[in-house]
N, C-alpha and C positions, 0 to 999 in steps of 0.2 A: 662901478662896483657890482653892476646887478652880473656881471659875467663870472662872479665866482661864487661858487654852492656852499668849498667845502676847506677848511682850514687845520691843519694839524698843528703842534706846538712842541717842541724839547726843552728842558728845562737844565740849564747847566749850573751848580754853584749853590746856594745856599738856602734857610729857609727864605729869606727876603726875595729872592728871585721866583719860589714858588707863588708866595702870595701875588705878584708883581703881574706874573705869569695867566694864574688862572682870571685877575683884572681884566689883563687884555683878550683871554678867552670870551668875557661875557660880552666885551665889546662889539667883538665879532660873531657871535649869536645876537645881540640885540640890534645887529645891523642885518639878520638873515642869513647871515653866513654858519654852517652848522660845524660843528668842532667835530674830531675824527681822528682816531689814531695815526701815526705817519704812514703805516702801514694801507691806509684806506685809499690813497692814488687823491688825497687832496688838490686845488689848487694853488693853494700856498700854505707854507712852511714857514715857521717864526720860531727861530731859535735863540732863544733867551740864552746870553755868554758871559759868562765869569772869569775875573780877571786874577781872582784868587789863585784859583787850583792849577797847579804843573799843565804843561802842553797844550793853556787854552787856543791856541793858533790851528794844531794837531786837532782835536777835538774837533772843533768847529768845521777844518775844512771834511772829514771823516762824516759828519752828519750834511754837508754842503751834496757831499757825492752820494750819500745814502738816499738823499733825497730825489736828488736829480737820476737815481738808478729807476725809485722804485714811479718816477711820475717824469720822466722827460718835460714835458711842457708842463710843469707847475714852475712857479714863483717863490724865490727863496729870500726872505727878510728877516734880518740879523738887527738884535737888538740889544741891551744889557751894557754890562762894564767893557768887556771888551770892545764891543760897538764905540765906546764912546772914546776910548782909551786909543783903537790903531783903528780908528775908519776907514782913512786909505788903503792902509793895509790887507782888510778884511775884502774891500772893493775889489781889489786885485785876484781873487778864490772864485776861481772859474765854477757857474753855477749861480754864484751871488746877484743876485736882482736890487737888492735895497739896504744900505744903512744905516738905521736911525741910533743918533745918539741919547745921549739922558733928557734932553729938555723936550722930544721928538717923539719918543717909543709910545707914547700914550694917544699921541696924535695921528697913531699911526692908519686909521679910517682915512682920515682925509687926504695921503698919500697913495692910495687904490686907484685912483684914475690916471695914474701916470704910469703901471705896470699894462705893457700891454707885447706882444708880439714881435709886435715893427719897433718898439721902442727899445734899440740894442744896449744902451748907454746904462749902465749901472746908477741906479738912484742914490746919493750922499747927502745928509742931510744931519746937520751935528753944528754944537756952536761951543764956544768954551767954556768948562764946566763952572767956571764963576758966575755966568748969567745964568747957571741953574738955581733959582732960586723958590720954586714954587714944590711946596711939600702935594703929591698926590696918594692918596687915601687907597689899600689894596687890602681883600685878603683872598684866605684860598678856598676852593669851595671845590666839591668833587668825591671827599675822603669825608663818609658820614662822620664819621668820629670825632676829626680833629680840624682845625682853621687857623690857619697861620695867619692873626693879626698884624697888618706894619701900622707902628705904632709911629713909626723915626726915621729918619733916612740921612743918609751926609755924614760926615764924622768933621771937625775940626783939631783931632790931636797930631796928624801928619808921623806917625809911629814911621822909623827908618824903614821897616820892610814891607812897607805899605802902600798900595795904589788906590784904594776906596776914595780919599778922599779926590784923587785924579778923576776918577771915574764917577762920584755921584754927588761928588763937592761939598757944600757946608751943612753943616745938621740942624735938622730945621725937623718941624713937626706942624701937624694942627694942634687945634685945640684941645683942651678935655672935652667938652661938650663937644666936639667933631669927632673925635676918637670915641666918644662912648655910641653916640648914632649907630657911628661903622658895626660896632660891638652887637649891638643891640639889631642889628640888619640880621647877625650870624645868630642869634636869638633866635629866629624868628625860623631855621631850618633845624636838621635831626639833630645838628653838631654837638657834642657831648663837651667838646673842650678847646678850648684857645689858647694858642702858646703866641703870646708878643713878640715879635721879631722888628727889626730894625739893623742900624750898621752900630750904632750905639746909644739902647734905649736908655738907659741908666738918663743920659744928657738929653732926655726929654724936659726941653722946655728953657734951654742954654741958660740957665740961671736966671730965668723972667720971673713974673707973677706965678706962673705956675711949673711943677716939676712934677719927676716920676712916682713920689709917692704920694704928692692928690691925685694923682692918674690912678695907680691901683686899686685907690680908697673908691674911688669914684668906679671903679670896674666892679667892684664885689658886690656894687649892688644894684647890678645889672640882672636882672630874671631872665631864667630860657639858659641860661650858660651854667655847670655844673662843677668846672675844673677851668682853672685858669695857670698856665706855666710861663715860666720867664723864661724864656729861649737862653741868652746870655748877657751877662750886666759885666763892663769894668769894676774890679775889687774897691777903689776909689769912689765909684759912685755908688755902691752898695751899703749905704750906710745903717748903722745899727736899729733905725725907725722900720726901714724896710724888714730889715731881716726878724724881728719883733714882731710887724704885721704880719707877713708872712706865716710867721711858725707859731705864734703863739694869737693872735687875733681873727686873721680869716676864716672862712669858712670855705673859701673856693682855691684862694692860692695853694698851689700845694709844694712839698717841703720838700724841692728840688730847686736846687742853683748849679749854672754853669758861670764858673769866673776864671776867665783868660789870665795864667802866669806868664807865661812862655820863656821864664829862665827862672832859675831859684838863686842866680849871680846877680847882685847888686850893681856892681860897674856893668854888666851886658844889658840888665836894665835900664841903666841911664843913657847907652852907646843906641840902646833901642826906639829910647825917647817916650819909656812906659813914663806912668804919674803917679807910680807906689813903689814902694820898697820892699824885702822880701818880709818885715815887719809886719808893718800894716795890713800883708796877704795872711802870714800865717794868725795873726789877732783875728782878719773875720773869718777863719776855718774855725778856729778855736771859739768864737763866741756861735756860732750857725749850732755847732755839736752843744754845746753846752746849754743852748734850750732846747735843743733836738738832737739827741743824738742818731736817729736813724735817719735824717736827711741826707738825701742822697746831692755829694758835691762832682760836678764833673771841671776838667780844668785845661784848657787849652796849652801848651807847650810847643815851642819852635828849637828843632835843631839844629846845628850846623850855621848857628849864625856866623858873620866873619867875625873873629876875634876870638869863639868859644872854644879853648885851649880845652885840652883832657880833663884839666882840674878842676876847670869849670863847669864840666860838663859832671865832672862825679860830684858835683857841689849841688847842682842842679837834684840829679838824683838822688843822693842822701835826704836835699832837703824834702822830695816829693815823699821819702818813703818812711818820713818822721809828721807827714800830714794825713789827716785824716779825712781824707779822699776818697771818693768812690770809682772814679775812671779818668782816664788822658786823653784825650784828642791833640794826638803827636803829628805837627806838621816839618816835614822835612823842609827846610829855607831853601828857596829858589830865587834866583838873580831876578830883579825887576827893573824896568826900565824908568828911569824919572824918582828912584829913590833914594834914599841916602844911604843905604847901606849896600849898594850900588858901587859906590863907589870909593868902599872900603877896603884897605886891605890885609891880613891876615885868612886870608878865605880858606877855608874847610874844605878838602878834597869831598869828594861827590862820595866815591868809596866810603870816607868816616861817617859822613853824613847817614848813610844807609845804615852803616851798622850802630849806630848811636840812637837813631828810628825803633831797630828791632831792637835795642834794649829797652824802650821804654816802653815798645808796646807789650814786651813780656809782662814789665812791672804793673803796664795798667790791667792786664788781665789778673795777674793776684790781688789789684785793689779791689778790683770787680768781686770777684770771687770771694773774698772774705767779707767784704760789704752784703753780699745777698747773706754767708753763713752768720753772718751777725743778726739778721733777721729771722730766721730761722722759727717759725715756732710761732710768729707772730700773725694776727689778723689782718689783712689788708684787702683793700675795695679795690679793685681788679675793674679798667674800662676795655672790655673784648673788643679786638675788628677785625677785619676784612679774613678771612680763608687764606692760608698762604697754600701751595703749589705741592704740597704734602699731608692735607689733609688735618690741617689744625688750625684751629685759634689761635690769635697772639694777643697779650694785651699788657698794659701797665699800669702798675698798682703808681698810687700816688707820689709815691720817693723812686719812681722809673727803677722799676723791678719788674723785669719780662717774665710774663706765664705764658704757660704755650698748655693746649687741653685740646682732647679730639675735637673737630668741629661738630657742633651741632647748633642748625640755621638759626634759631631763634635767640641764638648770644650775641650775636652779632651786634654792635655799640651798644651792650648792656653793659651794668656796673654788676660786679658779682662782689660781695665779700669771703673770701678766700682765706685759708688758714696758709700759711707758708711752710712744708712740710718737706717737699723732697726735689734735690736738684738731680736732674739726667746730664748725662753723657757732655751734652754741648753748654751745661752749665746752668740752664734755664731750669726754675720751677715749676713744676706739673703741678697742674691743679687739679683736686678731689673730684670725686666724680659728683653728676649734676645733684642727684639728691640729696651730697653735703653742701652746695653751694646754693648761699643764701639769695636772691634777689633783691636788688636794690631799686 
C-alpha cells in the first residue's frame, strides 16, 4: 500500500453513493493516502457506479478512458451498483484494474497489495447480493454546509422497474443509538445541515422494536446540527405522526418532503408493484398542505413505462396538476436487465417516451414557479454556500427555495433571514442587500 501517495474518486448516481463515497475517501486518508482531484495524475481512481441512471456501462467506460488519459499508470477501481450488478462485464472495460462488489467496496484497503504492475489480470471480487447482509455506517463530508447522512440501505419491495434491490440487496439498517453516534460525529464539524439518505429510509428498522419515527425523534436532539432534511420517503411509509412531527413539533426538521408517485394510474401502479394507490398519495399531499401550507412537496414520476397508453399518461398529468406540488423529478423508463417489467410487453416507443419527459418537465417548472410566487412576500432563514462560477451565493431557505445574492466571503454557511421579494430571469429569488439581511 505504501506505493501509492495519491487517490482521486467520481461519484455517479445518487445522494447514497455521495455519502458512500466520501466514507471511502476517509479511508484512504486514514491509511495515508491523500485524496486529489482526477485531474491531479493520482494513482488510483475509484469510480463509484449507479445502476439507476441511462447509459451506466457508457458512463463508466467514458470515465475508465478519462482516467487512463490523464495518468497512464494509475489504477482504476470500479465500485457501487453497477459493480455489483455486471462485474464481469465491467472487467472486460479496457483500463479497469479492480471490481469490487456491495459486500467488498468497503474492504477495499485490504485489496491494495494485489494492484501492482506485473499483475496483468483484472482484480473481481463480488458475492451474491443475498449474503450482503451487513448495514455499513457513511456520510459525506467535504461540502461545509451540508452531510448526506445513510441512514438505510437495501430495499425489499422489488418495484418492476427496479435493480436496487439486485444491486445492494435487503434493507437493513443500524441502530438508533448507532445512527445518532454517526449524526453526532457530523456535529462535531462546520456542517449546518443533514439530509437522511438511504434506498428507502421510511423502512428504517423493517418493522422491529424500532423505526423511522424514533429515529427522527431521536435526531432532533442531537446538538451541533441546525437543519435536518428527509432526502425521500415512500408516501406509505410516510405516515401522519411523521408528517405532524415534522411540521408542526420540530425544531430542526424542516418542511420539505420528497415522495416518489411515478404514475397517477392505478393499474400502472399495481403492474409497477408500488404499495399505495393514487388515494392514499393525494390524502398525504392534502394533509402535509393543510398543516403547512407552504411546504415544499417534490415528487418523483417515471415515464414511458410498458403499458402507459396516451390515457394513461394524461391521467397521470391531470392528476399531478390537481396536486399541490412543488416540483417533478421526471425519469424517463429505461429497459433493465433482471426486472419485471423487462419483460413486458406493450413497450413505449423511445420517441413518445421523450416527448412525454418534456411535457412534464414543462409542468414541473410552472409547479416550481407558482410554489416560489406563493411565497412571495414571506420571511425565510436562508443557509448560504459555497460561490458558484458567476459570482454569487446560492442558498436554501427551509421549504428549498433557492436565493442566489452577490458573493460576499463572510455568508458563506451562514443562516440569513431573508424577506422573499423578487424573482430574476432564471426564476430564483434575489436577496436584499446585506444591511437588510438579518444574521442568524
Amino acid at each position: 500500500m505504501n506505493q501509492f501517495k495519491k487517490v482521486a474518486f467520481y461519484t455517479l448516481g445518487c445522494k447514497l453513493n455521495f455519502s458512500e463515497t466520501s466514507t471511502l475517501s476517509r479511508l484512504f486518508e486514514d491509511a495515508g493516502i491523500a485524496k486529489v482531484t482526477f485531474e491531479e495524475q493520482p494513482d488510483i481512481y475509484v469510480i463509484n457506479t449507479c445502476s439507476v441512471t441511462e447509459n451506466a456501462d457508457k458512463k463508466c467506460r467514458q470515465l475508465v478512458r478519462k482516467a487512463k488519459r490523464i495518468n497512464p499508470d494509475s489504477f482504476v477501481i470500479i465500485v457501487g451498483c453497477f459493480a455489483q450488478l455486471k462485474p464481469i462485464e465491467i472487467s472486460e472495460i479496457p483500463g479497469v484494474d479492480m471490481v469490487l462488489g456491495a459486500n467488498e467496496k468497503f474492504n477495499v484497503l485490504n485489496h491494495l497489495d494485489q494492484l501492482s504492475v506485473e499483475n496483468t489480470n483484472v482484480i473481481v471480487d463480488y458475492d451474491n447480493i443475498k449474503n450482503t447482509k451487513e448495514f455499513v455506517p457513511a456520510y459525506s463530508m467535504g461540502d461545509r454546509t451540508r452531510s448526506f447522512l445513510k441512514i438505510q440501505d437495501g430495499c425489499d419491495y422489488f418495484c418492476t422497474f427496479c435493480t436496487i434491490p439486485l444491486a445492494r440487496g435487503k434493507s437493513r439498517n443500524a441502530s438508533i443509538e448507532k445512527t445518532i453516534q454517526e449524526a453526532k460525529k457530523i456535529a462535531l464539524t462546520d456542517v449546518k445541515e443533514v439530509v437522511l439518505t438511504g434506498v428507502n429510509i421510511g423502512d428504517f428498522g423493517q418493522g422491529g422494536k424500532e423505526n423511522f419515527f424514533q429515529l427522527i425523534k431521536g435526531l432532533e436532539k442531537v446538538e451541533g446540527i441546525d437543519r435536518f432534511r428527509i432526502s425521500s420517503i415512500e408516501p406509505n411509509l410516510l405516515s401522519n405522526e411523521i408528517i405532524r412531527f415534522c411540521l408542526l413539533e420540530s425544531k430542526k426538521f424542516v418542511p420539505h418532503f420528497h415522495i416518489p408517485l411515478q404514475s397517477g394510474n392505478d393499474t400502472l401502479l399495481k403492474t409497477m408493484r408500488r404499495k399505495y394507490d393514487t388515494a392514499l398519495y393525494r390524502d398525504r399531499i392534502a394533509y402535509i398542505k393543510k398543516l403547512n401550507p407552504s411546504t415544499c412537496i417534490g415528487v418523483d414520476v417515471i415515464v414511458g413505462f410498458p403499458g402507459e397508453t396516451d390515457a394513461i399518461f394524461q391521467e397521470t398529468v391531470e392528476f399531478l396538476k390537481n396536486l399541490e406540488v412543488s416540483y417533478l423529478h421526471v425519469f424517463t423508463y429505461s429497459e433493465r436487465a433482471n426486472t419485471g417489467a423487462n419483460k413486458m410487453n406493450e413497450v413505449v416507443p423511445i420517441p413518445i417516451r421523450k416527448e412525454r419527459s418534456k411535457i412534464l418537465h414543462l409542468l414541473s417548472d410552472r409547479k416550481k414557479r407558482f410554489f416560489y410566487e406563493k411565497n412571495k412576500g414571506s420571511m425565510r432563514k436562508v443557509l448560504f454556500e459555497e460561490e458558484d462560477h458567476q459570482g454569487y451565493l446560492h442558498g436554501f431557505t427551509e421549504n428549498y427555495i433557492k436565493i442566489k445574492t452577490p458573493y460576499i466571503a463572510d455568508w458563506t454557511n451562514t443562516f440569513r433571514q431573508v424577506e422573499l421579494k423578487e424573482l430574476d430571469r432564471d426564476g430564483l429569488y434575489k436577496s436584499p442587500t446585506e444591511s437588510t439581511l438579518e444574521i442568524l
